[in-house]
N, C-alpha and C positions, 0 to 999 in steps of 0.2 A: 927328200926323206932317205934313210939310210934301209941299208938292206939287212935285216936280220935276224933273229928265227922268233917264228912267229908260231900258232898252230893254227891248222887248217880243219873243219870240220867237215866231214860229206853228208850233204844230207838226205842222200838216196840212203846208205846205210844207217844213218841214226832211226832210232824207234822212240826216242825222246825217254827214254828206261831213266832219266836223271843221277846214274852214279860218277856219273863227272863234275857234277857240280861240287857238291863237299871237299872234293880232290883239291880245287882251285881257290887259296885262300885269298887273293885278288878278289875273287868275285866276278870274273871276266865272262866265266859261261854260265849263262841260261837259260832257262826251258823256255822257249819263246815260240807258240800256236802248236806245241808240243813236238818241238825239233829243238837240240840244243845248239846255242847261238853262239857266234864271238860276239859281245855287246861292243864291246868297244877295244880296236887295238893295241889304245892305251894303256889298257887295263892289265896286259899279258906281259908278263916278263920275258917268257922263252924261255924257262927251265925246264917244262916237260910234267910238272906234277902231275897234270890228269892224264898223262901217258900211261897207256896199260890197264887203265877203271874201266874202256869200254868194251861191252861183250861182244859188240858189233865189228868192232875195228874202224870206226867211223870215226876217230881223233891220229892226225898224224902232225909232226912238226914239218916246219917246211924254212925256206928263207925266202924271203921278198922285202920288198921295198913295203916300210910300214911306219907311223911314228914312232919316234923312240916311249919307250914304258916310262910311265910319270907315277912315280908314288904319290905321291899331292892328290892328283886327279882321282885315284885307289885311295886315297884315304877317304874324301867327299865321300865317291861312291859307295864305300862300306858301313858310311853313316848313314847313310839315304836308303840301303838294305835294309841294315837294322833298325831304323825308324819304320819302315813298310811291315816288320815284321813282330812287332812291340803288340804286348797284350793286345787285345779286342774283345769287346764283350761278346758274353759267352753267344754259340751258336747253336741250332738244331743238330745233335750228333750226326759226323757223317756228309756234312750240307756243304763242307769244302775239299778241295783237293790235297791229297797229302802234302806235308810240309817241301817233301824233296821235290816237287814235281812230279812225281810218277803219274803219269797218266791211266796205269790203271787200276788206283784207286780212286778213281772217279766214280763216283755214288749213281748206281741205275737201277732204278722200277723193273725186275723181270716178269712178265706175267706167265705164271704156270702155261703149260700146255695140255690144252684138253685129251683125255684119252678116252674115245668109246667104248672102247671094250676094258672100262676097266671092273676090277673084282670085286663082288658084293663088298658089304662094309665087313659082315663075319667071317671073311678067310684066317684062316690062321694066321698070325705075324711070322714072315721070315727068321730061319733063325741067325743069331750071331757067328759070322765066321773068326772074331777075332781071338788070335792064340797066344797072345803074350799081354803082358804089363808090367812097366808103365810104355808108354807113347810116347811121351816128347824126348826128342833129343838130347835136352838136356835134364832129365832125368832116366834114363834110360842107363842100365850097368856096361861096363866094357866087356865084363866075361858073364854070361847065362848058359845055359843048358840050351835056350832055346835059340842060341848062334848055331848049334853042332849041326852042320852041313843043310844049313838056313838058305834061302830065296830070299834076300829082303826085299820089302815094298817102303822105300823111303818116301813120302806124302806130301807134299803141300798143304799147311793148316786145314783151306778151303776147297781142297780136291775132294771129299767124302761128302761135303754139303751141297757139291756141283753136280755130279754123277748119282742118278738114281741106285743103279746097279754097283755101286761101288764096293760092299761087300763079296758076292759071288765072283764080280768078275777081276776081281783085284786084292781085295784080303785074304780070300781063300786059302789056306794051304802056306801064307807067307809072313815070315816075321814082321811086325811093321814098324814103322817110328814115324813121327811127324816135327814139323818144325817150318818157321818162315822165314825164305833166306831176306827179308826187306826188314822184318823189326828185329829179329834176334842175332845174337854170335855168333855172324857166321865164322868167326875164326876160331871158337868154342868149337864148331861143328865140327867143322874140319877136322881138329887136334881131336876130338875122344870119336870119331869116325875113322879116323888113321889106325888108332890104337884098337878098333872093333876088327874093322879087317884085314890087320897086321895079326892081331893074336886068336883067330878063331878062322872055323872048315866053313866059310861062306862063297857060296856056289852060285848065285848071281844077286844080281841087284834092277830092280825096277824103280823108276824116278817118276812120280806121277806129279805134276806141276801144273800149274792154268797156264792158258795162253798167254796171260798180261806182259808186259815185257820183265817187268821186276821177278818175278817168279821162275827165270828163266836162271837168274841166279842158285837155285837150289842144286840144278844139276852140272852146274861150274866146280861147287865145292865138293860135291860128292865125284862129283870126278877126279878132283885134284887130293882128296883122302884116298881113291883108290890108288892112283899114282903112287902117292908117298906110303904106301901100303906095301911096296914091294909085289905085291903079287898081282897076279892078272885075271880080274873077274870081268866076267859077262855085264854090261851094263846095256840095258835097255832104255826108253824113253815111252812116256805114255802123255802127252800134253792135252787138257781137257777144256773144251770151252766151256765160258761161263754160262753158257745156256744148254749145257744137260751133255753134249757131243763130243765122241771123242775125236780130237782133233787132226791127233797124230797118234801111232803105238809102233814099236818095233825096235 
């Protein structure tokens, strides 16, 4: 066999987050028991396209001793994908794992957690902390009033619906915007998020995201808008499990 560049996968580092695979138009890596795989050596040409997709660092190019790359063999197997992946009658929404692989949208039963002491049925309702609109991303203006020497709280779609307290202990007092870096623009994001804190007095930034691996991408791009922002904001990290806990904050 000849020697020559291959890529090598670690799989202490991989979290199987699947943004490597789309990268690879070969088809060579896969999420496989949810670590992504070289399927087959054949399969890899050695140009490097999924260089750089992972947030782990867990794809490097290497040289060894490997078959040479057989288009032939890539062409079968892109057939035998996309037959695996051709309609199927409909399903219970939810009842499969997302198309990319992501591990974590895998569908799970949470059961409430009981609280003793909680508060008669007629306590007053809390009230709403939130001080702006609209919310998403991509509706959200480049220039407001309520930028003028702002705290954002950037969100994760499903950060508010994980966190009981997520009003008080996190919208208070902060501009907010939501958005998910797995199905939306994150390159949309990026571009009118460059343009928010390039042209407006914003005083930090808080990134509240779930623990899943996918979601980890929200605070790559809001970091790389602050980057190309020229200026230098405070950015924090708040990462929340999906059962009610904060994970991490600071």
């Amino acid at each position: 066999m000849p020697v020559r560049n291959i890529i090598h996968i670690d799989e202490e580092k991989c979290d199987g987050c699947g943004l490597c695979v789309p990268s690879c138009a070969e088809g060579a890596i896969q999420i496989v028991n949810g670590k992504a795989k070289l399927v087959n050596e054949v399969y890899c040409d050695g140009l490097g396209a999924c260089l750089g997709e992972c947030p782990q660092d867990a794809i490097r190019m290497e040289q060894r001793r490997a078959p040479e790359f057989d288009p032939h063999a890539v062409e079968a197997h892109l057939a035998a994908l996309s037959a695996k992946q051709a309609p199927a009658p409909p399903k219970p929404l939810f009842s499969s794992p997302h198309p990319a692989g992501c591990p974590g949208s895998m569908s799970q039963v949470l059961q409430p957690t009981a609280n003793p002491c909680a508060a008669p049925a007629a306590t007053a309702q809390p009230p709403s902390r939130l001080g702006n609109w609209p919310l998403q991303l991509h509706l959200v203006p480049v220039q407001a009033p309520f930028y003028e020497n702002a705290d954002l709280l950037i969100a994760a779609d499903c950060a508010p619906f994980a966190y009981a307290g997520f009003h008080d202990e996190f919208i208070k007092g902060k501009t907010v915007m939501i958005g998910c870096p797995k199905l939306d623009d994150a390159g949309a994001y990026v571009e009118k998020l460059t343009q928010i804190f390039a042209g407006n007095s914003i005083r930090s930034v808080e990134i509240a995201f779930m623990e899943v691996p996918c979601c980890f991408g929200l605070v790559r791009l809001v970091q790389e808008a602050v980057a190309g922002s020229g200026k230098s904001i405070p950015v924090n990290l708040a990462k929340l499990g999906i059962r009610g806990g904060i994970a991490q904050r600071g």
